[in-house]
C-alpha positions in Angstrom: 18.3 126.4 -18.7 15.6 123.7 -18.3 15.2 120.6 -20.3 12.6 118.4 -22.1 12.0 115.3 -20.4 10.1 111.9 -21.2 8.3 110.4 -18.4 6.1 107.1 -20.4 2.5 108.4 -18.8 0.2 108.0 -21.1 -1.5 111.1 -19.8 2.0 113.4 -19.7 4.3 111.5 -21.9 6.6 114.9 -21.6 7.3 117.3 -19.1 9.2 120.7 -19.3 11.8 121.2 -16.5 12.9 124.7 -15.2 16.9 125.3 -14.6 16.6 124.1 -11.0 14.7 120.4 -12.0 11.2 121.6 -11.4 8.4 121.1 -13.6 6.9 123.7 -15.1 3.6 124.4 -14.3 2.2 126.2 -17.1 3.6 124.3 -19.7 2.3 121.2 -17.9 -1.1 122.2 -17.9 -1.2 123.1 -21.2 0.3 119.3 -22.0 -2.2 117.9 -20.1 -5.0 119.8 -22.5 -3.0 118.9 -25.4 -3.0 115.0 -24.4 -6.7 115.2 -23.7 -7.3 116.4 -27.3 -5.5 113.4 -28.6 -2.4 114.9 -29.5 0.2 112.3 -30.0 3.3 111.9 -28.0 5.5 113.0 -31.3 3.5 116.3 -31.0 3.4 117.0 -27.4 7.6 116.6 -27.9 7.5 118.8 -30.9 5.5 121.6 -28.9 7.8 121.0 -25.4 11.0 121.7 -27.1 9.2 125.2 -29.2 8.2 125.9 -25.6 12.1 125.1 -24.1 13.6 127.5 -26.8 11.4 130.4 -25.7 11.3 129.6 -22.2 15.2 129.7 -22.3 14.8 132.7 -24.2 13.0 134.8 -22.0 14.9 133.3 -19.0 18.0 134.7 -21.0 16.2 138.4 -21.2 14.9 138.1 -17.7 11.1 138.4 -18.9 8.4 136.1 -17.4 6.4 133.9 -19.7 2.9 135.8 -18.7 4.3 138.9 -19.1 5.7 139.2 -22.2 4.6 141.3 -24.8 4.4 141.8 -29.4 7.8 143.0 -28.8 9.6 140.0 -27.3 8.1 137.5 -29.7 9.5 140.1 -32.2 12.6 139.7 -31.0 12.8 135.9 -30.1 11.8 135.2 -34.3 14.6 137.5 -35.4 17.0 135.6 -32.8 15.8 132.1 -34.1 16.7 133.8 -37.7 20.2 134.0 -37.3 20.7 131.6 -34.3 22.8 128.5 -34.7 21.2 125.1 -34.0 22.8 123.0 -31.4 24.3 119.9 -31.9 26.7 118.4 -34.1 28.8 121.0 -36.8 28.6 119.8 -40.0 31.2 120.6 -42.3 29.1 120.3 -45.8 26.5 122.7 -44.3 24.5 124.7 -47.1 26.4 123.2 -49.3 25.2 121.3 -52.6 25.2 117.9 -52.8 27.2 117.1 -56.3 25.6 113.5 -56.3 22.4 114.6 -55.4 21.7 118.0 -56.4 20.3 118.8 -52.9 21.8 121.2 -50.1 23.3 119.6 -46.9 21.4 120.5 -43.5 22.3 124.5 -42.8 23.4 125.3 -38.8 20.4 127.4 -38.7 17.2 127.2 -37.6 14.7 126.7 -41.1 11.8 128.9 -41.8 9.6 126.0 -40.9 11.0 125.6 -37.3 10.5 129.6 -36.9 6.5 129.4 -38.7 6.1 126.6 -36.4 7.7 128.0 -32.7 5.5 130.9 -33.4 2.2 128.9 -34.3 2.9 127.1 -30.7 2.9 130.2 -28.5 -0.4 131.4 -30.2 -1.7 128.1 -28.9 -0.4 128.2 -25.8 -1.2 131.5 -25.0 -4.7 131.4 -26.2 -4.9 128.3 -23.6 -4.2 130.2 -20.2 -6.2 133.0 -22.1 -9.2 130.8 -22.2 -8.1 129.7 -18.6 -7.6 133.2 -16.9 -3.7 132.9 -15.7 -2.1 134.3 -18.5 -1.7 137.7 -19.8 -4.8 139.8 -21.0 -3.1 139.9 -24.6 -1.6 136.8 -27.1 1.5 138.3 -27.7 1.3 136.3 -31.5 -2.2 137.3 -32.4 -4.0 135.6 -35.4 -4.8 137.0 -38.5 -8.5 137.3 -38.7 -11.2 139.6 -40.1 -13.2 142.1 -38.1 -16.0 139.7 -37.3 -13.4 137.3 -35.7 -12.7 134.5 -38.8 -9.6 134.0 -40.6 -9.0 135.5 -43.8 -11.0 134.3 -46.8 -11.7 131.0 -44.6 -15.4 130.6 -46.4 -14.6 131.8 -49.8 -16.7 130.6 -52.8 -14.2 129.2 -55.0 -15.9 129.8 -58.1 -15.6 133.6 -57.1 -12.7 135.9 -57.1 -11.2 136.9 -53.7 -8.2 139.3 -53.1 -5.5 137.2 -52.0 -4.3 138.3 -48.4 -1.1 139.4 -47.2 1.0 136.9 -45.1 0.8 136.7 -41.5 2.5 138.6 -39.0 6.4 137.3 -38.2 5.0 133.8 -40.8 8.5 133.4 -43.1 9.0 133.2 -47.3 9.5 129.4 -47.8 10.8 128.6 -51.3 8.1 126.1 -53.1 8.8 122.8 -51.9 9.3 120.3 -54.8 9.8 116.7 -54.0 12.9 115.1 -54.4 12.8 111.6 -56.0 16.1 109.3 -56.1 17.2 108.3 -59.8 16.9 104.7 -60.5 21.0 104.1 -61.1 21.4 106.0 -57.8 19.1 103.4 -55.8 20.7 100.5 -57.1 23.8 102.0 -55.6 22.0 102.5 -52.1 20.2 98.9 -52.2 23.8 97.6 -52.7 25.5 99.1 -49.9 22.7 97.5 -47.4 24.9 94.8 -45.7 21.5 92.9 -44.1 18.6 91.4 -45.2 16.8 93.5 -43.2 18.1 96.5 -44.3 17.2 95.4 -47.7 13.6 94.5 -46.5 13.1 97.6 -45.2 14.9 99.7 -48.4 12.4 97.3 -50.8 9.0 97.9 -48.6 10.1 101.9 -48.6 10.1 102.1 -51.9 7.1 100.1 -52.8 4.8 101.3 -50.6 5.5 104.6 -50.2 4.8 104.5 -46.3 6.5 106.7 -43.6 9.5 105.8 -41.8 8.2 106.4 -38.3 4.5 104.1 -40.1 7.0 101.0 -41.5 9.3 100.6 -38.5 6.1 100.4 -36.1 4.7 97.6 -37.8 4.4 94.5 -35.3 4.7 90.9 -36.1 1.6 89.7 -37.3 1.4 93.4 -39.4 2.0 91.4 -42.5 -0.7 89.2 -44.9 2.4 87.2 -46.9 -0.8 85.5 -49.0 -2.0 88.8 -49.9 1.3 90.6 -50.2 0.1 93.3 -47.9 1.3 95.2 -44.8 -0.5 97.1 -42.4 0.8 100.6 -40.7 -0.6 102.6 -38.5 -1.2 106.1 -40.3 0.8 108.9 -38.9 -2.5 111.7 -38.6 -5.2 109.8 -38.2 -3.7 106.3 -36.6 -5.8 104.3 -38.3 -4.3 100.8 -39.3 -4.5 100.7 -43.3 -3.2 97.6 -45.4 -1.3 98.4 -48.5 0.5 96.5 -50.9 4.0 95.9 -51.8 6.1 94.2 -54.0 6.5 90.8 -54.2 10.8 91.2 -54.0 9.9 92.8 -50.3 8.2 89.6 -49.0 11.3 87.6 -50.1 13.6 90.0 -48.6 11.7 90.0 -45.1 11.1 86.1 -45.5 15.4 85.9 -45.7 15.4 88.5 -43.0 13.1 86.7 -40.3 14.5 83.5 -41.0 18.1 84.4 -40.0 17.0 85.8 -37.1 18.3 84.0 -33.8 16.0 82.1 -31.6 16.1 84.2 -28.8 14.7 87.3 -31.0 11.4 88.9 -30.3 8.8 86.5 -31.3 5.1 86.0 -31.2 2.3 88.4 -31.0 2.6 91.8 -30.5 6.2 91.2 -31.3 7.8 94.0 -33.4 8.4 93.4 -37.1 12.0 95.3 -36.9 14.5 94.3 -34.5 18.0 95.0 -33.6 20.4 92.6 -35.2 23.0 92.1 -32.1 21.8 91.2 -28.4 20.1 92.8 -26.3 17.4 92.4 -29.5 15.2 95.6 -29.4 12.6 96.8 -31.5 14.1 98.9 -34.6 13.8 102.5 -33.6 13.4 105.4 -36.2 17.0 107.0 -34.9 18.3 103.7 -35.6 16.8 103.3 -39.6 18.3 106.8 -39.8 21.8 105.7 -38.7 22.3 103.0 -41.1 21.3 105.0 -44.3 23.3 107.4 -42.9 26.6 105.0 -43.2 25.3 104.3 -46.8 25.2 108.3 -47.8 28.7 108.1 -46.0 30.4 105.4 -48.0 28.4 106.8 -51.7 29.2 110.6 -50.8 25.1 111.5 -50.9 22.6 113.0 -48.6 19.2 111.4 -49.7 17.5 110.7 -46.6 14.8 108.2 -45.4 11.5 110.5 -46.5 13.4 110.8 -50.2 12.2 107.5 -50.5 8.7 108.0 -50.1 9.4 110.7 -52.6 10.8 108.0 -54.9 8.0 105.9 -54.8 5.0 108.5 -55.0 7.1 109.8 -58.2 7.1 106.1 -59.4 3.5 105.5 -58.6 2.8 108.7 -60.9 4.7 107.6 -63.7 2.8 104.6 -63.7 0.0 105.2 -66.6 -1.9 102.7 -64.6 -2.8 104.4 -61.3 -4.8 107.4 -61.0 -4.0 110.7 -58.9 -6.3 109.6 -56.4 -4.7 106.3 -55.9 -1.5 107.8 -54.8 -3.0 109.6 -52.7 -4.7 107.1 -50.9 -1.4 104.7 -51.3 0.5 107.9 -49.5 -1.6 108.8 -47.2 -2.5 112.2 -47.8 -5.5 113.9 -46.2 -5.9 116.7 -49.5 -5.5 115.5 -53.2 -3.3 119.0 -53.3 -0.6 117.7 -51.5 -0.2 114.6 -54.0 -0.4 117.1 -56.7 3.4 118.2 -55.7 4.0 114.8 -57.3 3.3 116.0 -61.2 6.1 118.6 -60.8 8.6 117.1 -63.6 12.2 116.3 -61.9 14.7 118.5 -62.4 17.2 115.4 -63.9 14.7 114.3 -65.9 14.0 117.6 -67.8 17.3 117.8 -68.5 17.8 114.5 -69.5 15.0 114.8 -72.2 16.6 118.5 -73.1 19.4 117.0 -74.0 18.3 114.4 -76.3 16.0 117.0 -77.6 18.7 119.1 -78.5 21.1 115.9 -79.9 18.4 114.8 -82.5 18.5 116.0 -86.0 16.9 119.1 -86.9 13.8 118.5 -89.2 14.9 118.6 -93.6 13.6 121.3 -94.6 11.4 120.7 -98.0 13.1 122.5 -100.8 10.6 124.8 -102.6 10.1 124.2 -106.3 10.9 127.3 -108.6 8.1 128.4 -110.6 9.3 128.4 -114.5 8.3 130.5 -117.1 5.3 129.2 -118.8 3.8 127.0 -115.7 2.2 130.2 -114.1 -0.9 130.9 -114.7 -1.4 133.3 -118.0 -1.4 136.7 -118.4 -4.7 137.2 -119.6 -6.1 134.7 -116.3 -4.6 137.3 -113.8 -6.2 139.7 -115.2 -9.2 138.7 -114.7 -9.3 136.9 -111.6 -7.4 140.3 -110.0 -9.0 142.8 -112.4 -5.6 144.1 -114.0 -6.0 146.0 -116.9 -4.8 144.0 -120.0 
């Protein structure tokens, strides 16, 4: 029942539609708030379909939204545990990767998706709380302390605390360790491209580390060829930040903008990214997805377009050069903690030293000289430096 929608308002890029086409008013109110505290469009979508699956879920147990309880949300998280997603069934799912070592997309719904669903309803709960037209109790309460904070939020850190218990119906996520591309393997995918501006794109991923949804944003004059920079448009904070890349991009994007035909998007405010066949349209991130999808096709991988970022914050940290706080401005981050997942060593490369560790020689060992009679020290000199009895 019911569907996520996209009207282009500024004010309510989304709305939520019940199963007979009408909006739904709680949910709209509650975009309205999260549009006026400067919540992106990406987000408002991310929280509308969280809301859709539990909307859809209560409409399937015949409980209203403001009058559900602990026990529904209970049951809606161990439905989302063994639900399938919806969409296209993938043969290779859970499956490893042979080329790349990684496991395919599962039909299931990830831990992430169920920490995440559940984070939404306490915030929009707590926002008809606050409002007085929803139910007198959050049905996903928060974790907090008896004087109302969370758990060990002011902590000294120089100071033992007792680490806390996780939070109520919050999922075990295995550690999360980046997943950088080998360099053989990305020759392979940088020859597959069949455009120049598939390569442009492939050379300024890699080199500057930037978000897919940040590089295919970029508008026309978003580039400083003297400098070698390009300017994006950072994903949490939107602010426009200029960063460098490699010389080979420029040339690449140079080939790419000159082949272009004349009736393509030019001038300012003109997007970097177009559409190679008419009608020319700015390069979507669906549509960047779709052609490295064809090259994981035709090489039998699954890397996919945020492995690259991956590849290039692991090459940025290899690099002697460049300090841990670099990267992390290069990348993006807001904490220094998150470019710190960087220094965890790669799986193939471990191995790869292991091996060669294991093929060297083993160390000679120094044959010890025997001790003939006559070359020790004398009889009567033990004796006295041990205080023998002659």
């Amino acid at each position: 029942m019911g569907r996520l929608e996209e009207t282009g308002s500024p004010t309510t890029p989304f709305r939520l539609l019940d199963a007979s086409g009408e909006e739904v008013p709680a949910v709209a109110r509650f975009f309205r708030e999260l549009v006026a505290n400067d919540y992106s469009p990406a987000s408002v979508r991310s929280y509308g379909l969280a809301l859709l699956r539990w909307l859809r879920f209560l409409d399937a147990i015949e409980v209203q939204w403001d009058r559900a309880t602990r026990t529904e949300v209970v049951d809606f998280v161990l439905w989302l545990r063994q639900a399938k997603k919806p969409g296209r069934p993938n043969r290779h799912a859970g499956q490893i990767n042979a080329m790349t070592k990684k496991p395919h997309l599962g039909t299931g719904y990830a831990p992430a998706t169920i920490d995440h669903g559940t984070s939404v309803l306490k915030e929009f709960y707590n926002h008809h709380l606050a409002a007085g037209d929803g139910p007198l109790v959050n049905p996903v309460p928060p974790v907090r302390t008896e004087s109302g904070e969370r758990v060990n939020d002011h902590h000294n850190p120089l100071q033992r605390f007792a680490p806390h218990r996780r939070a109520p119906l919050r999922q075990r996520r295995p550690p999360r360790i980046p997943k950088a591309i080998p360099d053989q393997m990305f020759n392979e995918l940088f020859a597959q491209m069949t455009s120049h501006r598939d390569r442009a794109l492939l050379a300024f991923f890699i080199s500057t580390g930037t978000r897919a949804s940040e590089l295919v944003g970029v508008p026309r004059e978003g580039t400083d060829v003297g400098q070698q920079l390009i300017g994006v448009v950072r994903k949490g904070t939107r602010v426009l930040q200029w960063l460098p890349a490699s010389p080979d991009a420029f040339v690449w994007l140079r080939l790419y903008r000159q082949a272009l035909p004349a009736a393509a998007p030019r001038g300012p405010g003109a997007p970097l990214w177009v559409t190679l066949r008419r009608p020319f349209a700015p390069l979507s991130y669906d549509a960047a997805r779709m052609v490295f999808n064809r090259v994981n096709t035709a090489l039998g991988s699954n890397w996919t377009l945020h492995d690259l970022r991956h590849t290039a914050a692991h090459r940025m940290i290899q690099d002697p050069a460049l300090s841990l706080t670099d990267v992390q401005w290069v990348l993006g981050h807001a904490r220094l903690t998150t470019t710190e997942l960087y220094l965890t060593p790669d799986q193939d490369e471990v191995i790869g030293r292991m091996r060669l560790h294991h093929q060297a020689p083993s160390p000679v060992a120094v044959p010890v000289k025997p001790v003939r009679p006559g070359e020790g020290y004398r009889a009567d000199v033990l004796s006295t430096l041990l205080g023998l009895p002659q």
